[in-house]
N, C-alpha and C positions, 0 to 999 in steps of 0.2 A: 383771055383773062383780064387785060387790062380796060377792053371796054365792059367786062361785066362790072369791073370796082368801079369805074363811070356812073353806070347803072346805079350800083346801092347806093354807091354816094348820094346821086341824083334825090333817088328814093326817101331817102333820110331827108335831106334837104329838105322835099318837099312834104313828107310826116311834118317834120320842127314847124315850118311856114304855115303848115293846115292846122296845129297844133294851137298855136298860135288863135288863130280863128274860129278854134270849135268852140262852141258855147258862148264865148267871150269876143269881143275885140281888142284883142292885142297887139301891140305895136310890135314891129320887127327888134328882137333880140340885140342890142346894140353888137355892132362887131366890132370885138376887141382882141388879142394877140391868145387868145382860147381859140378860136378859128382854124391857128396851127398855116401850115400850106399845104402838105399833101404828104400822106404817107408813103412810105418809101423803105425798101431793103436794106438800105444803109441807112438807118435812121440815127444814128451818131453824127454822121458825116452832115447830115442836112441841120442840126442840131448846132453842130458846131461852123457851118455858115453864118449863122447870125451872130458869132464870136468877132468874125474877120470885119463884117459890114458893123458893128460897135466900134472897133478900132479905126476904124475909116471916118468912123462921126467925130470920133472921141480926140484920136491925134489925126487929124490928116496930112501934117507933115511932121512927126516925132523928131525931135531936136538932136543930138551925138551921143549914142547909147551910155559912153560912162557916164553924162550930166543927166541922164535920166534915171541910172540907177543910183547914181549919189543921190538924189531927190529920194527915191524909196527909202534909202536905208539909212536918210535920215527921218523917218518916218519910224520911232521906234517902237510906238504903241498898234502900230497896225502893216505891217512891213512882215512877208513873213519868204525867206530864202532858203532856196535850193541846190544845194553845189553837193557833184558826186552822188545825185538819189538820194541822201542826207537833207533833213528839214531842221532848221534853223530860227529860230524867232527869239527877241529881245525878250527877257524878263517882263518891260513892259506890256506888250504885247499878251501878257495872260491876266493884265488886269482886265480886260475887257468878256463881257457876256458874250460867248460862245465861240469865242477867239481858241479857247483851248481846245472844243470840239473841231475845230476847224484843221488845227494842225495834227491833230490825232488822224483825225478823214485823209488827209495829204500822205503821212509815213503809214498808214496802214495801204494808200494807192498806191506809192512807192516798191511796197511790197508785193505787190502783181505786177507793175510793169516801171522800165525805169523812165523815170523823167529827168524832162532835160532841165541845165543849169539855168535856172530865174529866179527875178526877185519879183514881188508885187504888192501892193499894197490892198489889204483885205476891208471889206465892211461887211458885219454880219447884220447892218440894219433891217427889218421887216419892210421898209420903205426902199429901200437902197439908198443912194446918195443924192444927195442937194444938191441941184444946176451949182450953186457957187461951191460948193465942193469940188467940183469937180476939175481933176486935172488932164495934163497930158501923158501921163503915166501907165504903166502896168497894175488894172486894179481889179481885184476881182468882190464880186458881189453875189448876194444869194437871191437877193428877191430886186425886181423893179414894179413896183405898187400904178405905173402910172405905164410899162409896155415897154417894150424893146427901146422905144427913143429917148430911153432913159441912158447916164453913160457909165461905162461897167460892164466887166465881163462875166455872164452870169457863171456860176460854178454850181454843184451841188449843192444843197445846205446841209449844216452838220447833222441833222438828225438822221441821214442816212448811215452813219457815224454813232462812237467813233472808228468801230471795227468793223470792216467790210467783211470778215468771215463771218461775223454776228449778224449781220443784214441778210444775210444769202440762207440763213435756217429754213428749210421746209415747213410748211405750216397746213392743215389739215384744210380740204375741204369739200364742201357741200357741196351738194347734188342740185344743181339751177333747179330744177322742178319745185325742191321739196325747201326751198327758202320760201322766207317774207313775200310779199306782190307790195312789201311799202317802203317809197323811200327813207333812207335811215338818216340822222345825223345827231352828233351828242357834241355839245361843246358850251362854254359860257358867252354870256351875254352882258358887256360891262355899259355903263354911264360914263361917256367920255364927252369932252369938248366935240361940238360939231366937224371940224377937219376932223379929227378923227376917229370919228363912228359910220363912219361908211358899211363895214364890216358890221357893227352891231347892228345897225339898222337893217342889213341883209337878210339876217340871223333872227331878227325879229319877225322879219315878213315872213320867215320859211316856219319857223315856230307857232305864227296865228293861223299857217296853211292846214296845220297838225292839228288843233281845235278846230277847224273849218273842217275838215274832208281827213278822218281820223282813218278811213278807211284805204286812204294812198299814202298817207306821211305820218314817218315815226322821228318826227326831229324838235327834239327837246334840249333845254337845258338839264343836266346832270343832279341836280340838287337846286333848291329852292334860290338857294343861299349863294348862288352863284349864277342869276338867274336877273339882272338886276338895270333893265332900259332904259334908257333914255325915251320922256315924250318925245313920240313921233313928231308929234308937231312941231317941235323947236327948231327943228334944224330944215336947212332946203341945202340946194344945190352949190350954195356959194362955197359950201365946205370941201366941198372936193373939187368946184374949180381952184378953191385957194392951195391944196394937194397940187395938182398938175401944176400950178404956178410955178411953186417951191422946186419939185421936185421933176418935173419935165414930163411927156409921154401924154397919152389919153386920162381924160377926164372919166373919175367913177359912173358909171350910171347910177341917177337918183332916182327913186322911185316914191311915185305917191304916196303919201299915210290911207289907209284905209281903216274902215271901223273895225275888221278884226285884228288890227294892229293895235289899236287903242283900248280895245277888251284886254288883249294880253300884259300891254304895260299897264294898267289897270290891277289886273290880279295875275301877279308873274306866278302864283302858283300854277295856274293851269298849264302853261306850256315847262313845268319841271318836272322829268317820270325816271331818273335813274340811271344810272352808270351803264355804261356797256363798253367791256372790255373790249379791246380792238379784235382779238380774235375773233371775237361772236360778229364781227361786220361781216362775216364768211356766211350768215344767214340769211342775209339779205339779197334778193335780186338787184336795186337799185340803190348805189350809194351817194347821196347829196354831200356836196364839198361846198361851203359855205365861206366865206373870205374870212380871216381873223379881227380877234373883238381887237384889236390893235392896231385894224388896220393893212397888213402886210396879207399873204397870201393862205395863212395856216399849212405851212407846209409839213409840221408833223404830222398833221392829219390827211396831208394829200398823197407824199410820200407811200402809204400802204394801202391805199384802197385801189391802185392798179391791180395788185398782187390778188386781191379775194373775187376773183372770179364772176366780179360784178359789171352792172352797167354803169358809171360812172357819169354822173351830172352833174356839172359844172356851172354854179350859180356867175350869172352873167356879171363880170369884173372887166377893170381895166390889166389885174394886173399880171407877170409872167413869172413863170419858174424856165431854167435850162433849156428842158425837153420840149417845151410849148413849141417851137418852130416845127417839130415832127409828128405834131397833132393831126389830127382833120378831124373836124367837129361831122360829127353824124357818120364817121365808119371808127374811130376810137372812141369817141365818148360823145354826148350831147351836153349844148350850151342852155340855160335855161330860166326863168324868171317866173317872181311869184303868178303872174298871168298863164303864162304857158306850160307850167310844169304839172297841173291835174292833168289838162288834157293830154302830153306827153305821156305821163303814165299810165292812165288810161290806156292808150294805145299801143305800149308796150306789151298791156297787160294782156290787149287781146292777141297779139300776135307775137305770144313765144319763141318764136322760130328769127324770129329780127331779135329778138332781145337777146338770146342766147348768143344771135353773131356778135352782137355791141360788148357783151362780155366778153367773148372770147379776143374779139379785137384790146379790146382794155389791160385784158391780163400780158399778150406780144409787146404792150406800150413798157411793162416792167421785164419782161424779159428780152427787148430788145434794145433798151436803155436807162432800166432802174436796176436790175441786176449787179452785182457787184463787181464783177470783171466791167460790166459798159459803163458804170461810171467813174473807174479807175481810168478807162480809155478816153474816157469824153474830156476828165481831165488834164491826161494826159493832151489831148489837144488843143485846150484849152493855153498848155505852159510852150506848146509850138508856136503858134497864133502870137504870143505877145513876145516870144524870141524873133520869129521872124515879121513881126510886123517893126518893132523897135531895132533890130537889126543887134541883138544881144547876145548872139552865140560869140562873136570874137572877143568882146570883149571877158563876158564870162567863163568861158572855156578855153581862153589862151593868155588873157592878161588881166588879172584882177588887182593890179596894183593902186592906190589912193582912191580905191573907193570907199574904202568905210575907215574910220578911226575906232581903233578897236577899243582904244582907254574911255572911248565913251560910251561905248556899248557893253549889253551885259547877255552876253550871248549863250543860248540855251540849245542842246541838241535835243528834239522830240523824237523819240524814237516810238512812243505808239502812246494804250492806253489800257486799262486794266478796264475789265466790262463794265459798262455803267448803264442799267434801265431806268428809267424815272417814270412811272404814268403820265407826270403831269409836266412832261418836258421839260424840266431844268437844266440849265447849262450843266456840262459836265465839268466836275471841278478839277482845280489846275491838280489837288493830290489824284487825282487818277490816270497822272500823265507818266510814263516812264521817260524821264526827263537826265538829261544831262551836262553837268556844268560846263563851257568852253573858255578855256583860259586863254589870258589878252594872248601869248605868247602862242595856242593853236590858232586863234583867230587870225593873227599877222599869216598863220602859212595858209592858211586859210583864203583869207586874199594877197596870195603870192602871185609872182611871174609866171610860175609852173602852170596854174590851171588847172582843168581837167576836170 
């Protein structure tokens, strides 16, 4: 069995490379942390490898656990603590977008399995963290725009949240035969400063594809009105070197302007056809993932298109989510560019029997690490990883004496979240948190000698 997965691997490989080739000259797909390393049985466990090798970049020699965790918890707008399976976070700490989905995501993990006593400091940026941000601390982050050498432990991001029983709903579907033969994608297209229209520009190439070759690609912007490019021409490559500068890891791939890019910023009516509910992505054989008009990795949108039973293609990016280390490009999903993604599909189109495996492989990727038990467990190792890398357990768990000052903190017990859908992703607001006040006088037993 294992030199047959050799095989298809191989196979694929060489499909993408000849893909590449057909019709066109295509340059090789830039390789970026989409590539994954190799699928495997325990794909949590190899997922949460690249947790340990972050921490090794990040601190390579962590300073005396109480002066690291005094450091977090004076951090009180991004600090978010775990004593006793119990989630804890400052008051300040829900002024921030998506800070309160975050700690919803945590007590509702809490509640499939327990986790152990830590503190860390969160960023829910799209970016993740700035090289000068960055410390030697416990820190967890959702997305790195620029690759794993960014520093930061990646976690899930909230929109898998905030209710992991709400995540795990069965949802109908279709019959691979009797879907779309085009790839799908719905999402807006803003005018942003050059750094950061990496993403828009992406989104534009996939959207002139869709007027080019209407008969492989259905990926539009949603409404006119939200539909709204940046000249191609304005921008080159300096904008996402100056990305990597800022924020560390691989450089975006830039891609040429072409004239059907300049048609569609021209008249952005053409590439705008209409709403499509996330269920109806269950139509389609192939679903296009396209990076965020912000930049970051659009991970509401990436999040559920494991789950529809598709092939999954992955517009060529620098940047990673969590699960990327338990990828492998061409037996999970394929990596792909406005050059090689006709021919790609093309070739899927002729040979059903590959394509149905690419989906089936895509769907194991959510149910062996997007599921909502494996991402309570991924976190859960995620809160091991920064106990025993920082060496936190005694201090946490047997002496939490002068670590925090409680009269300066205003400390909140999250105990979960009351359902919250939005179509169009918005944070979940802090009133839909079941929250609970913690007084200075539980706080002090709270960081008592006791522990536990």
């Amino acid at each position: 069995m294992r030199a047959a997965g050799r095989t298809t691997t191989m196979w694929w490989y060489c499909l993408v490379l000849g893909a590449q080739s057909y019709a066109t000259d295509c340059p090789p797909v830039p390789a970026t942390a989409m590539a994954g390393q190799r699928a495997t049985a325990n794909a949590t466990a190899l997922a949460a490898r690249e947790v340990a090798a972050t921490l090794r970049r990040d601190a390579p020699a962590p300073g005396a656990a109480a002066d690291v965790l005094r450091a977090v918890l004076q951090s009180r707008d991004d600090f978010l603590l775990i004593l006793r399976n119990r989630v804890f976070v400052d008051r300040a700490f829900l002024t921030k977008s998506k800070h309160a989905a975050h700690a919803a995501f945590v007590a509702s993990a809490a509640r499939r399995v327990r986790l152990g006593n830590v503190a860390y400091r969160f960023s829910a940026g799209t970016r993740g963290v700035k090289r000068s941000s960055c410390r030697p601390v416990p820190t967890a982050v959702i997305a790195k725009v620029g690759g794993h050498r960014q520093c930061g432990a990646l976690v899930p991001n909230p929109y898998f949240g905030p209710d992991l029983d709400a995540w795990d709903v069965a949802e109908d579907v279709v019959p691979f035969a009797a879907r779309s033969s085009k790839a799908l994608w719905r999402g807006n297209i803003s005018s942003r400063p050059c750094d950061k229209d990496a993403g828009n520009r992406a989104r534009l190439e996939a959207c002139a594809l869709s007027v080019e070759r209407p008969d492989l690609f259905d990926a539009y912007c949603p409404h006119v009105n939200g539909c709204a490019p940046r000249d191609p021409d304005q921008c080159d490559a300096a904008g996402e070197r100056l990305v990597a500068k800022t924020y560390g890891g691989d450089v975006f791939p830039h891609a040429s302007t072409t004239e059907s890019m300049r048609r569609a910023f021209r008249a952005p009516a053409t590439i705008a056809r209409g709403y499509v509910e996330p269920r109806k992505f269950a139509s389609s054989k192939y679903l296009l993932h396209l990076p965020g008009a912000f930049t970051g990795s659009y991970s509401r949108n990436l999040n559920g298109l494991w789950r529809r039973g598709a092939v999954v293609l992955l517009w060529a990016a620098a940047y990673t989510e969590f699960y990327f280390p338990a990828l492998e490009e061409g037996r999970t999903h394929l990596v792909v560019d406005a050059c090689s993604a006709p021919s790609v599909i093309e070739r899927l189109n002729a040979d059903p029997r590959r394509a149905e495996a690419l989906a089936a492989a895509a769907r194991a990727v959510h149910d062996s690490l997007l599921c909502a038990d494996c991402l309570a467990r991924y976190f859960a190792s995620v809160v091991n990883h920064f106990r025993r890398h920082f060496a936190l357990g005694p201090v946490l768990d047997h002496d939490r004496r002068k670590l925090a000052d409680c009269d300066q903190l205003d400390l909140l017990e999250v105990r979960g979240a009351r359902p919250w859908r939005d179509p169009y992703g918005r944070a979940l607001p802090n009133g839909h948190l079941d929250l609970r006040n913690v007084s200075v006088s539980e706080c002090e037993q709270l960081f008592s000698v006791e522990g536990g």
